[in-house]
C-alpha positions in Angstrom: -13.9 7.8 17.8 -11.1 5.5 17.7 -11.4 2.1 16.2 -11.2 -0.9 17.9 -8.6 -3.5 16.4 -9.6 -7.1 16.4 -7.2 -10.1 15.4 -4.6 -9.9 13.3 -4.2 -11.1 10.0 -1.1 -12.9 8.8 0.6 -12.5 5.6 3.7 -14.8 4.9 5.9 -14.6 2.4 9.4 -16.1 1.9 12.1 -15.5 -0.5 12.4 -18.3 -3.6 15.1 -21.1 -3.0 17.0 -21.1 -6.4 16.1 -25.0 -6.4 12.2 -23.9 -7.0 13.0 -22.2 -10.1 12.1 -23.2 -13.4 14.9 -24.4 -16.0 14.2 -23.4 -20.2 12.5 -25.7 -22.4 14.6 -28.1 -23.7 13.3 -26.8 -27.9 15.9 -25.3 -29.7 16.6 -21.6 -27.9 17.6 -19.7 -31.3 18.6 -16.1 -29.4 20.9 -18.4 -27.2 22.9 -19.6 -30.1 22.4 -16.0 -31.2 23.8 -15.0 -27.9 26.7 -17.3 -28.1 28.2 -16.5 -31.6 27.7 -13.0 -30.2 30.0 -13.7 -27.0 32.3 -15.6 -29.0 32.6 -12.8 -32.1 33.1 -10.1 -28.9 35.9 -12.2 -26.9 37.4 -13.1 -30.4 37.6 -9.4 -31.0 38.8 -8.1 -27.8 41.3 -10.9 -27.8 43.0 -8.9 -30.7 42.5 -5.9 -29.4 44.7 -6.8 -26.4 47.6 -8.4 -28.7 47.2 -4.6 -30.7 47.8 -3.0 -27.3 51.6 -5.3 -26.4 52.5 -4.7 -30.1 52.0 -0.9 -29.8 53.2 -0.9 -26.4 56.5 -2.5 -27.4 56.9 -0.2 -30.6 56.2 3.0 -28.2 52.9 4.1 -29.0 51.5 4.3 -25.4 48.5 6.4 -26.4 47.0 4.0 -28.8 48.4 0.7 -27.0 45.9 2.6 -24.2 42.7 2.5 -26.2 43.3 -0.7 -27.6 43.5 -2.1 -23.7 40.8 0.2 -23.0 38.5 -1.3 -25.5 39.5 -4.5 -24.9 38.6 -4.6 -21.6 34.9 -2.7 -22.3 33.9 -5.2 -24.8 35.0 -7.9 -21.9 32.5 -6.5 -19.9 29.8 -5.9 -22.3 29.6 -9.8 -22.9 29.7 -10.4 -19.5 26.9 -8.0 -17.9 24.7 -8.8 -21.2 25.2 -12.2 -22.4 27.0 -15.0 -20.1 23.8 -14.3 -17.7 21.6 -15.2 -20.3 23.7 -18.6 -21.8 24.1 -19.3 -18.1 20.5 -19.8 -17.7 20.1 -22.8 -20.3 23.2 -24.6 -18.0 23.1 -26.2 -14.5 23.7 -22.9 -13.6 20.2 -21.4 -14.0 19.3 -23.3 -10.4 21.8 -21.4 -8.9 20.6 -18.2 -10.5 17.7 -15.9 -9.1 16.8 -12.1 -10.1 19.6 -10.4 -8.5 19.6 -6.8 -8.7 22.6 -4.3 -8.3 23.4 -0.8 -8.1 26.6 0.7 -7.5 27.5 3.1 -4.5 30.0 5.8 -4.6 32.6 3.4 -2.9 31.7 1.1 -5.4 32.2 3.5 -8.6 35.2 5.0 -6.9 36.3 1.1 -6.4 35.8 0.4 -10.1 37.7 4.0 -11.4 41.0 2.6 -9.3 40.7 -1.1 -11.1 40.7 0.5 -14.4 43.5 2.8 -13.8 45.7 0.4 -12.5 44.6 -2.5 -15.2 46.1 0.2 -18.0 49.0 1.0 -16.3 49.5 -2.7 -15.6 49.5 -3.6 -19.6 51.1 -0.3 -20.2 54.2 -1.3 -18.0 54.1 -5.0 -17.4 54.4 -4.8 -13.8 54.3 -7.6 -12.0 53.6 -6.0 -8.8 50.2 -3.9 -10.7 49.5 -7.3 -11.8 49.3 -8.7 -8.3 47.4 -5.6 -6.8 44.8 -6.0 -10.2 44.1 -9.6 -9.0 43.5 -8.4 -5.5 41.2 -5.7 -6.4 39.2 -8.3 -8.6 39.0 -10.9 -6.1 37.4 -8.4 -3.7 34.5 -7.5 -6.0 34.5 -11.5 -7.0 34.3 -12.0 -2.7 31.7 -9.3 -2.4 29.3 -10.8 -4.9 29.7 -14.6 -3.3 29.5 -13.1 -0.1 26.1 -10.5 -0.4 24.2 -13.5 -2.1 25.3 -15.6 1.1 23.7 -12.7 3.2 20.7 -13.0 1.4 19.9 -16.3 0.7 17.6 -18.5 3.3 15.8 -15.3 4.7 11.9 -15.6 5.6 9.6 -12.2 6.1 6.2 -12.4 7.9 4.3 -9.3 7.8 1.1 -8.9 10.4 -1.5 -6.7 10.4 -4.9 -5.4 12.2 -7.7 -7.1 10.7 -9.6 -3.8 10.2 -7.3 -0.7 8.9 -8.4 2.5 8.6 -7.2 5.9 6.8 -5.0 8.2 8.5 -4.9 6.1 11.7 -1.8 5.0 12.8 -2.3 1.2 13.2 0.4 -1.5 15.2 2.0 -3.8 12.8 4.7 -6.6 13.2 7.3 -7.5 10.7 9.7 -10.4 11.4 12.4 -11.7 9.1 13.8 -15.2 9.7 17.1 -16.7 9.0 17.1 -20.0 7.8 20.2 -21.1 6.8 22.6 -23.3 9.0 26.0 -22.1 9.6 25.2 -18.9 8.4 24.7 -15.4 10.3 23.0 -12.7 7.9 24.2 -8.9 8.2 22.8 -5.7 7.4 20.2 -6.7 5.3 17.2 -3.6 4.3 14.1 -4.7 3.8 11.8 -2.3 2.1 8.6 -2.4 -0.9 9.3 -3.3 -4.3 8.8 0.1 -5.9 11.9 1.6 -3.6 15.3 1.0 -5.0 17.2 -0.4 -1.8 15.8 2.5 0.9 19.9 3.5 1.1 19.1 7.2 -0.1 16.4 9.6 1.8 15.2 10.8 -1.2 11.6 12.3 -1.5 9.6 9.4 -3.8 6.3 9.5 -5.5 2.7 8.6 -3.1 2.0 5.2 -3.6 -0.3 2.5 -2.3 2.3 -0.2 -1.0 1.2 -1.4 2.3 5.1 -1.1 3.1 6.6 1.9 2.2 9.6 2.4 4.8 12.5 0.7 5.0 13.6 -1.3 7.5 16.7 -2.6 8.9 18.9 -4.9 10.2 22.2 -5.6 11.4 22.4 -9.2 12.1 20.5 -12.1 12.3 22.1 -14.8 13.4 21.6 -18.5 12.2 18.3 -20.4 12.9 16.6 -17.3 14.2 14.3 -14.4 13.7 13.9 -10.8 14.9 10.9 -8.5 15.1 10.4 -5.0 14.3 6.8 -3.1 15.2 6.2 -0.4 13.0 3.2 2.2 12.9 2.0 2.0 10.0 -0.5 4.8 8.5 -2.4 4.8 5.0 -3.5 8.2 3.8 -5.9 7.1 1.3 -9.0 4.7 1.6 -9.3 1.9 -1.2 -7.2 -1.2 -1.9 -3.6 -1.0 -1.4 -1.2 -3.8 -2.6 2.3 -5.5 -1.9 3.1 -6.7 -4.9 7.2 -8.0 -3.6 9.2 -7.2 -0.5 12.9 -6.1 -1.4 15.9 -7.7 0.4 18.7 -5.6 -0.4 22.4 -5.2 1.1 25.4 -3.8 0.5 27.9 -5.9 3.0 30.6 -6.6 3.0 32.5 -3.8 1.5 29.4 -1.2 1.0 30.7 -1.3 -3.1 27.2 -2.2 -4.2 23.8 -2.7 -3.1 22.4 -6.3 -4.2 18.8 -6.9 -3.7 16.7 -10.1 -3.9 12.7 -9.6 -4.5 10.6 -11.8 -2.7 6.9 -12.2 -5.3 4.4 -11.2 -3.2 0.7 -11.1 -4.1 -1.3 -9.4 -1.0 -4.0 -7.2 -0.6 -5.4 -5.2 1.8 -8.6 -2.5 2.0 -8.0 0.5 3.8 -11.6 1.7 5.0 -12.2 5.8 4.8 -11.2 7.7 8.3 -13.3 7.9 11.2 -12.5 11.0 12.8 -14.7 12.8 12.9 -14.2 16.2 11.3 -15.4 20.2 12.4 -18.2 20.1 10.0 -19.4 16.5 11.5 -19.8 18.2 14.4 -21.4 21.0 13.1 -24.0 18.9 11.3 -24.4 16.3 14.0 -26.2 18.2 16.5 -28.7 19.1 12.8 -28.9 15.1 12.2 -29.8 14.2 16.0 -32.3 16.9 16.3 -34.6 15.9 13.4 -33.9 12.5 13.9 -35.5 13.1 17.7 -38.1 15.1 15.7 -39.2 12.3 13.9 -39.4 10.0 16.8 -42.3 11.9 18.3 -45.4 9.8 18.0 -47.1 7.1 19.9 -44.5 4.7 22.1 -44.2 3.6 25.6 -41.1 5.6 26.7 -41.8 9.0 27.7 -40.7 11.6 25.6 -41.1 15.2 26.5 -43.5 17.2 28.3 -44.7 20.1 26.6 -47.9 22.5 26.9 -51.3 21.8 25.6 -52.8 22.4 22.1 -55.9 22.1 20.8 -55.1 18.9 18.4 -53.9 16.9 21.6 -56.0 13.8 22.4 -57.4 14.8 26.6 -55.6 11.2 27.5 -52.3 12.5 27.3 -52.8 15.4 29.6 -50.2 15.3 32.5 -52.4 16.2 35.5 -49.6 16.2 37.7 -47.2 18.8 35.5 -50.6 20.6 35.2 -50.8 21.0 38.9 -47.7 22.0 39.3 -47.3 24.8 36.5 -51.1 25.9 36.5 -51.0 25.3 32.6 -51.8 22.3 30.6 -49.0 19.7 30.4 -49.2 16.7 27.9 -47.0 14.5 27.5 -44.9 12.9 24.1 -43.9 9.8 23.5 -41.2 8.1 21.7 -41.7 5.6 18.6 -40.2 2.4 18.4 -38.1 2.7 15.3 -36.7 5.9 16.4 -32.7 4.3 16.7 -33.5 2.9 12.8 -31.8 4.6 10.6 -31.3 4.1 6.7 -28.0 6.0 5.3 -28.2 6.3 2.0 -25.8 7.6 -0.1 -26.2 9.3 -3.3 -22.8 8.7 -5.3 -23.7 11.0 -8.0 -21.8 14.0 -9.1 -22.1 16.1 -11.9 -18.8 16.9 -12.7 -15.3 14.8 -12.6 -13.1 17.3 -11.8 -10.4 18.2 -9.1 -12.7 20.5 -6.6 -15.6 17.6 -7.5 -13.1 14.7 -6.4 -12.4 16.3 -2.9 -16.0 17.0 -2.0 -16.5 13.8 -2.9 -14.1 12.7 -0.9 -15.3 14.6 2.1 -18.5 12.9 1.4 -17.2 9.2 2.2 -15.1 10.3 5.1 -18.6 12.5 6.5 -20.9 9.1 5.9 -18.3 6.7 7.3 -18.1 9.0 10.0 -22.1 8.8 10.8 -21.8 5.1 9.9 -19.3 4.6 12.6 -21.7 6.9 15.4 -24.7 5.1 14.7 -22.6 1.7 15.3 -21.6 3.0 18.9 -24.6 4.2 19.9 -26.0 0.5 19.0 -28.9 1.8 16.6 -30.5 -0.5 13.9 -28.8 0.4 10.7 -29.4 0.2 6.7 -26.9 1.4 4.0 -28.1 1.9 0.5 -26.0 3.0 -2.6 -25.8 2.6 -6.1 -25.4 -1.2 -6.5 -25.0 -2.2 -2.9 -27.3 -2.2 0.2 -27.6 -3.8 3.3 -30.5 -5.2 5.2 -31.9 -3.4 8.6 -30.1 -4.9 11.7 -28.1 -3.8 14.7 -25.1 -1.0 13.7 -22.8 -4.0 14.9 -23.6 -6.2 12.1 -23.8 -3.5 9.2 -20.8 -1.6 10.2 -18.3 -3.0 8.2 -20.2 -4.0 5.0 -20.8 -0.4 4.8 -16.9 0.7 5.8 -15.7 -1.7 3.3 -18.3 -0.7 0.2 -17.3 3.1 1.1 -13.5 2.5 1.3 -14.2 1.4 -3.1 -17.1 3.9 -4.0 -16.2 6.3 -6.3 -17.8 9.1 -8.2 -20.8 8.3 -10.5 -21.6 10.2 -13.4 -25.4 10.6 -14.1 -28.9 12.5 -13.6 -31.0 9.6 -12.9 -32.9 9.6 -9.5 -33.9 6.2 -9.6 -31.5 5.8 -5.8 -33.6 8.6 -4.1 -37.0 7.4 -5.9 -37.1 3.9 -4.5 -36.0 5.8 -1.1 -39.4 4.9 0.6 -39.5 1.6 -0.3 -36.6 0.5 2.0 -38.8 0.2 5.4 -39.4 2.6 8.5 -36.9 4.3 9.6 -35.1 7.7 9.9 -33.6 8.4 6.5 -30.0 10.5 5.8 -29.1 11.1 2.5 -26.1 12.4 1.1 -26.1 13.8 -2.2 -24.4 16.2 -4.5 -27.8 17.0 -6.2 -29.3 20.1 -6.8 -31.5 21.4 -3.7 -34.6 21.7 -5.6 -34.6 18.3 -7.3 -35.3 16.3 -4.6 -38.6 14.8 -4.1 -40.9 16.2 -1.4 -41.8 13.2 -0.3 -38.7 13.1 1.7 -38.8 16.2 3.4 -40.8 14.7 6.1 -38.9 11.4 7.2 -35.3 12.6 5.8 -32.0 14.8 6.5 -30.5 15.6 3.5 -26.5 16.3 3.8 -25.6 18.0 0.7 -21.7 17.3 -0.5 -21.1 21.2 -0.7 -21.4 21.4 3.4 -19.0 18.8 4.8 
């Protein structure tokens, strides 16, 4: 019974301009004086730990001249990953300044092994020539930097979707990513949900309930325009399921390491349960439709069935004609009105919260969505009652999705009461379905008569 997929919805997000950002209050920041004396006591000290490194150099001990070069140039980088970022903020600088992540490749670590070697041999030896190749090898990670936040800067993502999304149903979706800026091109740029690193590595990750959880890529965009990617998207579970960012990540122009840019992103969507309809659904259907048709004997205007004579039947529904024809009394049956009525009730009560509990469970929702979704094409009137929701009786169009969307967020109850299947005959005529994990003997007789009962142990 596939689903039918009206409009689309669209979900916009784009990535924050540095301009839109906030600058710190303009009270006294303590921790950034803290900070400062902290940078300055760190450069102070490294400062002499270079001067220790020429000294020993020039009297011969290369070893420790090494270390002292070596921890000069760690503490160096220590105050510059941990605190110029954060002194930077309270400057001018903090418009220019967005949350930039980075991780290092192998290139990249490789890259970074070769500028250490060659910055000790380059104090070890004075060479002006490992000087010069030093300053290369920092001006490329210095051009990497400017360039990959070029890349990513000015970059607009619209994400569309079906209106209507069901579990385990591959649905069409459209992802476009615009390139704002002027003069520039953008290259290689993954896009991919907040939770995954940069989508570089095929590694196996843990089930979650982004609405994107692929990558996806592209090599170039150029300036002032956009390009379009349709995915299949397919949610496994029903309930809600949340974007909370889209990662821009990229590791041009030398592949040394990946910088990524999240773009906040609040949306939403509910994922209703499956409608396909399983081996036991149609096992039980054919059960369902028979007793339903059962019930629906009784005085109408459309004929029914003809079937031979008792001695209860009224004389004015003999069939004289069938009679005739078989030598045997005929009479015939008619069909109620409110025989397409039907009131699905379903009985979220279990008595236990445990693992084989949860899946019957869930085979529950997925069976009642299923006979939600078979009433709807069949264009019977349709109720659906639950703990703390029900719907009024109207056409199966009307009702569907109310009672998609309150199953795609039921869960289990915990409880004994039988208030639900009590106040059962109380909702109207009508053919009545209940599902329920309830003991066979406990429900009331009363029932029997106008009901199916689907027990959670059979689908």
């Amino acid at each position: 019974m596939p689903a039918k997929i009206p409009e689309a919805n669209i979900r916009l997000t784009r990535l924050p301009h540095p301009a839109t950002l906030r600058g710190q209050s303009r009270a006294t920041d303590w921790k950034g004086w803290q900070k400062f004396w902290q940078a300055l006591f760190g450069l102070s000290l490294a400062l002499l730990l270079a001067l220790e490194a020429t000294a020993l150099r020039e009297s011969g001990h290369f070893g420790l001249a090494a270390a002292s070069a070596l921890g000069a140039l760690v503490l160096t980088g220590v105050v510059a990953v941990h605190t110029v970022p954060y002194l930077a903020r309270g400057t001018a600088l903090s418009r220019l300044m967005v949350k930039i992540e980075y991780e290092l490749t192998r290139a990249g670590l490789v890259y970074l092994a070769v500028v250490v070697a060659i910055s000790l041999s380059a104090v070890n030896t004075g060479n002006n020539l490992l000087y010069v190749v030093l300053a290369s090898l920092l001006a490329g990670l210095l051009v990497s930097g400017v360039v990959s936040r070029l890349v990513l800067d000015g970059l607009e993502v619209e994400l569309i979707l079906p209106e209507h999304v069901f579990a385990r149903q591959p649905l069409p979706a459209r992802l476009t990513l615009r390139n704002r800026k002027r003069f520039l091109p953008t290259f290689a740029v993954m896009l991919s949900g907040s939770r995954s690193k940069h989508g570089w590595r095929r590694t196996p990750s843990k089930p979650n309930r982004e609405i994107l959880s692929e990558p996806v890529y592209w090599d170039y965009l150029p300036r002032h325009s956009s390009r379009v990617r349709h995915l299949e998207l397919t949610f496994p579970t029903r309930g809600r399921h949340a974007q909370q960012g889209l990662r821009l990540a990229t590791r041009f122009p030398f592949g040394l390491l990946v910088k990524a840019r999240v773009a906040p992103l609040e949306q939403e969507i509910l994922v209703l349960p499956p409608i396909q309809p399983t081996q036991e659904f149609y096992e039980i259907l054919p059960l369902v439709s028979g007793e339903m048709e059962s019930a629906a004997k009784g005085r109408g205007h459309d004929l029914y069935a003809i079937r031979n004579y008792q001695e209860t039947d009224p004389a004015r529904y003999v069939d004289w004609k069938a009679t005739a024809r078989a030598q045997q009394l005929k009479v015939r049956e008619f069909t109620r009105e409110d025989e397409r009525r039907v009131v699905l009730v379903f009985d979220a009560r279990v008595a236990g919260t445990g693992a084989a509990e949860q899946a019957r469970f869930e085979k529950a929702v997925n069976f009642c969505a299923c006979l939600a979704w078979h009433f709807y094409e069949i264009d019977a009137e349709l109720r659906f009652v639950t703990q703390g929701f029900e719907t009024r009786m109207a056409r199966a169009s009307e009702m569907i999705y109310p009672a998609l969307e309150c199953l795609a967020l039921v869960g289990p109850r915990a409880g004994t009461d039988g208030d639900l299947l009590a106040r059962i005959p109380s909702f109207g005529p009508g053919f009545h379905i209940i599902l329920t994990s309830q003991r066979r003997g406990s429900i009331p007789t009363a029932l029997w008569s106008t009901s199916y009962i689907v027990y959670f142990d059979s689908v």
